[in-house]
TIFIDO-313303 format. One record per atom (N, C-alpha, C, O, CB): x, y, z. Coordinates in steps of 0.1 Angstrom, whole numbers, plus 5000, padded with zeros to 4 digits. Glycine has a CB too. Example, Ala and Ser with C-alpha at 12.3 -4.5 7.8 and 13.67 -1.06 7.14 Angstrom:
BEGIN
513249435078;512349555078;513249675078;514249675085;511349555090;512849785071;513749895071;512950005079;513450115080;514149945057;
// end
This chain:
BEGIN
833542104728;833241974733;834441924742;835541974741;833041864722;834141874748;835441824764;835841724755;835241654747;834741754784;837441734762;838141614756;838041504766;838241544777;839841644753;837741384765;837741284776;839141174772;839641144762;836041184776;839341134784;840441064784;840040864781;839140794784;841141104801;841040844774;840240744767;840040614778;840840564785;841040704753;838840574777;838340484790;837040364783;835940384777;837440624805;837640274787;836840114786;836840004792;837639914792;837040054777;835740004798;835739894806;834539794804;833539844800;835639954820;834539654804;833439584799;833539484810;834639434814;833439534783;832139464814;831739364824;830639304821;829739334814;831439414835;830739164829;829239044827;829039094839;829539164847;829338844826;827539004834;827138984849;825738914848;824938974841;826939134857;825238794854;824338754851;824738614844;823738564837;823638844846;825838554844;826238464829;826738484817;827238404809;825538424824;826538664819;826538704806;825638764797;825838834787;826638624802;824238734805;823038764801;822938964804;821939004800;821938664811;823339004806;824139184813;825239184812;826039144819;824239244830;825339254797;826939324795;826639484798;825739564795;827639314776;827939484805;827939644809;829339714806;830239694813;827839644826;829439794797;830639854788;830140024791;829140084791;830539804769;831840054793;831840184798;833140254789;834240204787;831940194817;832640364784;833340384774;833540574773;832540614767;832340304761;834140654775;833840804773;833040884778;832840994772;833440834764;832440844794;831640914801;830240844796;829340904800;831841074800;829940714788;828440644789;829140544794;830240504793;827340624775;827540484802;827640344807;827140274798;826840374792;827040324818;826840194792;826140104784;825739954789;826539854789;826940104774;824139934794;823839784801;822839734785;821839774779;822639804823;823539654783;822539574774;822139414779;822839334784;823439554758;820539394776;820039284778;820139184765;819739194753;818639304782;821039084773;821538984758;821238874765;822038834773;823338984751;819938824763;819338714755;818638704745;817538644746;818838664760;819038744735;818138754718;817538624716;816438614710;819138774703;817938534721;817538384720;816138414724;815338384715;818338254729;815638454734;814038504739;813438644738;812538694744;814038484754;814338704727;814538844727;814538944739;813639024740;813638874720;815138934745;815838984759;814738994766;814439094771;816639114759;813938854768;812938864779;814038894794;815238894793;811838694780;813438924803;814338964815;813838844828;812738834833;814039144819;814738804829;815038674840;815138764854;815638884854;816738544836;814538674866;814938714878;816738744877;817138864877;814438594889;817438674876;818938674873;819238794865;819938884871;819438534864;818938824853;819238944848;819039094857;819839184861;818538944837;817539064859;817439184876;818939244881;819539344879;816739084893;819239084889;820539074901;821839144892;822739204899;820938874906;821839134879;822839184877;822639314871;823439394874;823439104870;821839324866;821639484863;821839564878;822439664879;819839514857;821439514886;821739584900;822939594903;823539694906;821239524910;823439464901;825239504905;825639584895;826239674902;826539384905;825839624883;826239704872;825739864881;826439954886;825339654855;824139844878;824439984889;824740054900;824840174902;824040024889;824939964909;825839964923;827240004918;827640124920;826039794932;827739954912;829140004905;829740104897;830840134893;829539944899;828540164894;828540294886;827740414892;827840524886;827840254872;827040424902;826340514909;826940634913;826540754911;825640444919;828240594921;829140684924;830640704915;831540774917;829540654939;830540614905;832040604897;831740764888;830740784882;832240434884;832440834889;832640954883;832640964866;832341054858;834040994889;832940834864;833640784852;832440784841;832440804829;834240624854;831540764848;830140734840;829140874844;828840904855;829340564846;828740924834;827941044836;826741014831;825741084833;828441164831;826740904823;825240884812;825240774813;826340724815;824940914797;823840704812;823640554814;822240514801;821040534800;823140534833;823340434794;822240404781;821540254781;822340174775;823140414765;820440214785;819840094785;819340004771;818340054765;818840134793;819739904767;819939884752;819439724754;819439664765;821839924745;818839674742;818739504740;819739444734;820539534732;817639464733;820339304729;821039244724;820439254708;819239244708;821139124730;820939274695;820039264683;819339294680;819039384688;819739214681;818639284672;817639394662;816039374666;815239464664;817839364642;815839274670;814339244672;813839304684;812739354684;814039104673;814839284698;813339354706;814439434718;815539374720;811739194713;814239504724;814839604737;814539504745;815439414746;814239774741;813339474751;813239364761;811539304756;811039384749;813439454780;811139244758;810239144749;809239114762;808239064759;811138984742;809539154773;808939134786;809739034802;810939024803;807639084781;808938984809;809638944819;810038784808;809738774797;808638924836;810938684818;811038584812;810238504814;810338444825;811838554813;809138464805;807738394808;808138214814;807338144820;806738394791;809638194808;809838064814;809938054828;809737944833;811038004809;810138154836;810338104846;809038164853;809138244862;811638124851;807938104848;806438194852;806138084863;805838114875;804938224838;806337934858;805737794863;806137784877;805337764886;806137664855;807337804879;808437804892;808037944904;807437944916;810337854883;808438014897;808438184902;807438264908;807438324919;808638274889;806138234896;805138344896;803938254888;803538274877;805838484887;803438134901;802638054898;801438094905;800338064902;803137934901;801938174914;800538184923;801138334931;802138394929;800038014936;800138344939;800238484946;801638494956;802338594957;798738514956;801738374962;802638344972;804338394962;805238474964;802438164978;804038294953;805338304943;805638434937;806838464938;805238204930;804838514932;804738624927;805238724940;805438834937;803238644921;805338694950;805838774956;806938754960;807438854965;805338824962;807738624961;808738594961;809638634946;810838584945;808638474967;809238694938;809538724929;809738864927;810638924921;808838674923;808638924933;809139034932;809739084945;809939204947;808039124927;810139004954;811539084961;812839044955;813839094958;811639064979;812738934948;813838874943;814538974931;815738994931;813438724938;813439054920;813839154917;813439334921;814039414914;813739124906;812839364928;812639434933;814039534935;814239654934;812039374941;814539454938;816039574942;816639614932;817639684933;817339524950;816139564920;817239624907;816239714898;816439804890;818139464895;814839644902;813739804894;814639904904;815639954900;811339834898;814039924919;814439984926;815540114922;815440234920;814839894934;816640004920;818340074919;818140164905;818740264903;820039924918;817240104895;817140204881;816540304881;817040404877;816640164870;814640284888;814340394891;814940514900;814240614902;813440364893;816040494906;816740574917;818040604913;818740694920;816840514930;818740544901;819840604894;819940754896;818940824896;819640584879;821440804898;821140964900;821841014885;821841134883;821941034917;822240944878;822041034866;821741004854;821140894854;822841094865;821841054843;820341024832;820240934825;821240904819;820041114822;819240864824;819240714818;818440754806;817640844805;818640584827;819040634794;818340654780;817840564776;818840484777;818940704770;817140504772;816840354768;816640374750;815740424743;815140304779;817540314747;817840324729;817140154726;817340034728;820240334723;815640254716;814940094721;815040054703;815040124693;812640094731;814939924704;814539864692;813639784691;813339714701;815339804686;812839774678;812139644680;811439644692;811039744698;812939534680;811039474696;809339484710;809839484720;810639404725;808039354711;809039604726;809539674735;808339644748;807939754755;809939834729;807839554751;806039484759;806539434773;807439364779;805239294748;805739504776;805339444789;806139484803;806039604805;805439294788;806939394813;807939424817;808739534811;809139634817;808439334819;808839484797;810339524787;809639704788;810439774794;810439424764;808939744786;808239864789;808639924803;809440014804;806639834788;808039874813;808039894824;809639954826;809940054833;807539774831;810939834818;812039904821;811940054814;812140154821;813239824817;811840054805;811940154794;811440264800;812140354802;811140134781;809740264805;809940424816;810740424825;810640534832;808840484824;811440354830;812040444839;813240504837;813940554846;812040394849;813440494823;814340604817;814240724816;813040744816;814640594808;814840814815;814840934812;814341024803;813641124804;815640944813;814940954789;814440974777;814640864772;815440774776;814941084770;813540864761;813340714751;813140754739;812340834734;812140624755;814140654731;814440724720;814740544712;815640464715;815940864723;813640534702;812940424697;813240474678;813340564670;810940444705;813140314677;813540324661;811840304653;811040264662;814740164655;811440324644;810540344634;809940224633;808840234628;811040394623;810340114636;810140004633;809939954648;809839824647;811139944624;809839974657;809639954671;808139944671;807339994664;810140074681;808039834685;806339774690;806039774706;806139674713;806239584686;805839844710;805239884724;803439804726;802539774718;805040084724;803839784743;802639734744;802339654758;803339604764;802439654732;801239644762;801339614776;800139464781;799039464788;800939774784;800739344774;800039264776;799139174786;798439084783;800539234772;799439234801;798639214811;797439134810;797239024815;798439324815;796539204805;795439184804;794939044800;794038984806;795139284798;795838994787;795938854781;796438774790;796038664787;796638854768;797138764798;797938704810;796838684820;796738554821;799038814816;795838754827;795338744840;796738804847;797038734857;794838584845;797438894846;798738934852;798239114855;797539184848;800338894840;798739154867;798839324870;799339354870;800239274868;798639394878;800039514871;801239604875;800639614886;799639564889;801539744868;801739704893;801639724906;801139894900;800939944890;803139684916;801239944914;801140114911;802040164908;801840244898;800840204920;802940154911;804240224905;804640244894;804940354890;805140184909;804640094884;804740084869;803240184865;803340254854;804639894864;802140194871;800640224864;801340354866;801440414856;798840184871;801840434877;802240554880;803040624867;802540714861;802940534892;803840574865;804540574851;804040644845;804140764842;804740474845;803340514839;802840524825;801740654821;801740714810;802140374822;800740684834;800040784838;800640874833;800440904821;799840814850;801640934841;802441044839;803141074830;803341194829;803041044846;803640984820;804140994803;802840994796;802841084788;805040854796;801640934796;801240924782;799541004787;798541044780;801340714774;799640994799;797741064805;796940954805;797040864797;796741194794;795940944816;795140854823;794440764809;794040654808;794140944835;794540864799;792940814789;793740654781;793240544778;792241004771;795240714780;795740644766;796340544778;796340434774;797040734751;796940564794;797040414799;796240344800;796540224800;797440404811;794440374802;793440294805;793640214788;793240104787;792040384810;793940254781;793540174763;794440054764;794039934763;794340294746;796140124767;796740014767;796539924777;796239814774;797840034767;796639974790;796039814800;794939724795;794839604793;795539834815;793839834794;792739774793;792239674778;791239604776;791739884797;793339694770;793339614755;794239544756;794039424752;793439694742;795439584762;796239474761;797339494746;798339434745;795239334759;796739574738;796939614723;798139674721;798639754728;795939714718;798839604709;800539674707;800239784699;799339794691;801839564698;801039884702;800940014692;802240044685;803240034692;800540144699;802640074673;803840134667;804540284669;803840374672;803540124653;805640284668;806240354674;805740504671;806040594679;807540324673;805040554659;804440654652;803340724667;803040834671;803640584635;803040564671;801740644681;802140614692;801240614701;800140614679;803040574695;803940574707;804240734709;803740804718;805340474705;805040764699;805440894698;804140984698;804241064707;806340914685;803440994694;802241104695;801841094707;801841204712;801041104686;801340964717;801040994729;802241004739;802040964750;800140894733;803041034736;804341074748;805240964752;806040994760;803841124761;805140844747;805540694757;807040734750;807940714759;804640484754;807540774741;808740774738;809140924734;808140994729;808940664727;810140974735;810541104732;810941144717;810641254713;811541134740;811741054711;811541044695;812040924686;812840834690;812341164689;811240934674;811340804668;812540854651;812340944643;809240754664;813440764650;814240754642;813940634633;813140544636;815440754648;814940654620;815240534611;815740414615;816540444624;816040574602;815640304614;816340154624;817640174621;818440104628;815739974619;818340244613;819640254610;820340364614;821440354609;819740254598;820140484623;820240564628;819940574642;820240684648;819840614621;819340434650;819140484666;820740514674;820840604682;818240354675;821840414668;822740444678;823540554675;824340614683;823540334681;823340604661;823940714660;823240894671;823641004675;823840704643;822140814670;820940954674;821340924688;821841014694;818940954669;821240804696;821440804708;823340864718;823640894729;820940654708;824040834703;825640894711;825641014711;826341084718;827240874704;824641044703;825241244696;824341294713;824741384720;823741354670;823141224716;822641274726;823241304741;823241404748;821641194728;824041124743;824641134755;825941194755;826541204765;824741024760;826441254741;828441314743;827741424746;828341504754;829941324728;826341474741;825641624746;825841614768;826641664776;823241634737;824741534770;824641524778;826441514793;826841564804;823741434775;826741414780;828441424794;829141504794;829941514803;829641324793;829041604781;829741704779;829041834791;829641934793;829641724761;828141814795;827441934804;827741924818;828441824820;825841934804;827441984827;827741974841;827141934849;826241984856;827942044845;827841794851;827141644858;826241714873;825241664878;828741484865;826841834878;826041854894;824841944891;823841964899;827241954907;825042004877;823742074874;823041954868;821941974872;823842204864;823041854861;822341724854;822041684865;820841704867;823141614843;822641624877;821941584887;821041644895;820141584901;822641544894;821041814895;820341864902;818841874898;817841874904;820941964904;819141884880;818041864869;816841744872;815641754873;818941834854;817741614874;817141494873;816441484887;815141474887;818241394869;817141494897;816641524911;815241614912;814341574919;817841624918;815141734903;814241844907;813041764899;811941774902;814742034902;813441704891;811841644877;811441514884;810541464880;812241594856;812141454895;811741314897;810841384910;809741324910;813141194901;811041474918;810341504930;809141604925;808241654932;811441584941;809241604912;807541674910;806741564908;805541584908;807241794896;807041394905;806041324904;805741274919;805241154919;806241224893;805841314927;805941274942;804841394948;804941504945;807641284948;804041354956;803041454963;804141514972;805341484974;801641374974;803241644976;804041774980;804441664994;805541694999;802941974984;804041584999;804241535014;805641475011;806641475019;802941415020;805541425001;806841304997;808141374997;809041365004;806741224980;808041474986;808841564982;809941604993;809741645005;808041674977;811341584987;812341664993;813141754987;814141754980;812941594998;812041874995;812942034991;814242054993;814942104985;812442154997;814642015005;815642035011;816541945004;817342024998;815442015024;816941825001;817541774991;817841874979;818941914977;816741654988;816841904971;816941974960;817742114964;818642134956;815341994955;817542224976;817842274978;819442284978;820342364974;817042284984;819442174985;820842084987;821742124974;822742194972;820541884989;820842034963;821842064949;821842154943;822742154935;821641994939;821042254943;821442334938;822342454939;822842524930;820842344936;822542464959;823542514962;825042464957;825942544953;823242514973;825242324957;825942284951;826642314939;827842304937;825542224951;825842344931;826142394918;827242514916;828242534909;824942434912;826142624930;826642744924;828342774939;829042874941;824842904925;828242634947;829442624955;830542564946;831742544950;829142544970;830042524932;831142384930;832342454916;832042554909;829842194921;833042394915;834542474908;834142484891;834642564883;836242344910;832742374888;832342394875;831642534872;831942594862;831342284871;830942564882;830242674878;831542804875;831442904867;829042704891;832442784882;833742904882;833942874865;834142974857;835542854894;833942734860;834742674849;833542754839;833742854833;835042484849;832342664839;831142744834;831442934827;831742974816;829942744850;831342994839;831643144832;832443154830;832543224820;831543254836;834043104836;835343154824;835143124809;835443204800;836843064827;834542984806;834242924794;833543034785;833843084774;833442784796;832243064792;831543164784;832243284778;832143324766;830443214792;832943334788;833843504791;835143494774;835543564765;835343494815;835043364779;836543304770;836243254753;836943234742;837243134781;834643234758;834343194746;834843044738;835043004727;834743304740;834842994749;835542844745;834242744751;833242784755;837342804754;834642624750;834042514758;834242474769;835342444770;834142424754;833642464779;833942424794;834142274792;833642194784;832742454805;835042244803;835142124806;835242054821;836242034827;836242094799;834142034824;833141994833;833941914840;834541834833;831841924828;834341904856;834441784863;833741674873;833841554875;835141804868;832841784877;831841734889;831941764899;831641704909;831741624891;832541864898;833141934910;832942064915;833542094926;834241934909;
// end
């Protein structure tokens, strides 16, 4: 295992409502308003965005773990208070969604691997963040679910895109079209989460994952993450050449030298990104 040099940094943002703590090669953004169980405010968006503007290129951070405040819910959905103001009508609703728009944006385009360590209700929006993690990794006692339907409210394609692509056309049509919360047992059987733990065990299951992950070689993890995001993209979209890009990378970059001495040597490599 790589020794890392000891590193902590903790930031607001939002009021407060986005703590962002960086600690041993993970980033850590948690949604702390438990008071609404981390429904997510236009404001929270803005700052989740700056957290990841600031970490995109910081070297410092190789893993990025998406977390809620407290035991009840990862994110509970958008923040319904500010529905009256915001997202009253068609006009507002779209002044809303450019207002957050740039911080889905900046998550779904993170370049390296995001985990979302979910607890508790995990609906709606609060979902919507959750795929666009990487891997999802949910406690036993966790509640998924996509209440739309009870609203008069849509996704766009992009979120429907998602969900398609994790769980298959049959089981997104159930959830939109019911509206219906499911537990994390059948979360896990249809694919929406990658595995389900004891409520007393997620943050343990989630560090052992990411010291795996930081401990590996961030230009091959990027090239990884890069190559799986451009297969959900039609061949037109797709950029080979990008991909091509990284992977030469890899085998130009000083880790890969580090990579086979490690093997030869029989020790552990210790990765720079370089």
């Amino acid at each position: 295992m790589a020794v890392w040099r000891e590193l902590v940094v903790n930031m607001t943002y939002a009021d407060g409502k986005i703590l962002a703590e960086v600690i041993d090669g993970v980033g850590v953004i948690t949604f702390n308003q438990p008071e609404k169980h981390n429904a997510m405010s236009a404001g929270m968006w803005r700052g989740t965005e700056e957290a990841l503007i600031a970490w995109e290129n910081d070297d410092a951070v190789r893993v990025l773990v998406i977390t809620g405040a407290g035991e009840k819910a990862f994110i509970s959905g958008a923040d319904i208070s500010e529905f009256a103001t915001l997202r009253s009508a068609a006009d507002a609703q779209a002044e809303y969604d450019r207002a957050t728009s740039a911080g889905r944006a900046r998550l779904a385009s993170f370049p390296k691997p995001v985990i979302a360590r979910i607890g508790g209700w995990c609906l709606g929006g609060g979902l919507a963040v959750a795929m666009q993690a990487d891997i999802r990794i949910a406690t036993e006692g966790s509640t998924f679910g996509i209440p739309a339907a009870r609203l008069g409210l849509a996704y766009g394609f992009d979120m429907v895109q998602t969900l398609v692509s994790l769980v298959g056309a049959a089981n997104a049509r159930r959830l939109l079209f019911t509206g219906e919360r499911i537990n994390a047992t059948e979360a896990l059987r249809i694919g929406l989460v990658n595995q389900m733990v004891a409520n007393d065990k997620l943050t343990e299951t989630v560090d052992a994952l990411t010291r795996t992950i930081a401990d590996n070689a961030p230009l091959t993890i990027h090239a990884a993450k890069l190559a799986v995001r451009q297969t959900l993209l039609s061949a037109a979209e797709r950029d080979t050449a990008a991909i091509a890009a990284a992977v030469a990378a890899c085998y130009a970059s000083a880790d890969y030298k580090e990579g086979r001495a490690a093997f030869a040597e029989k020790r552990s490599p210790k990765f720079q990104g370089k």
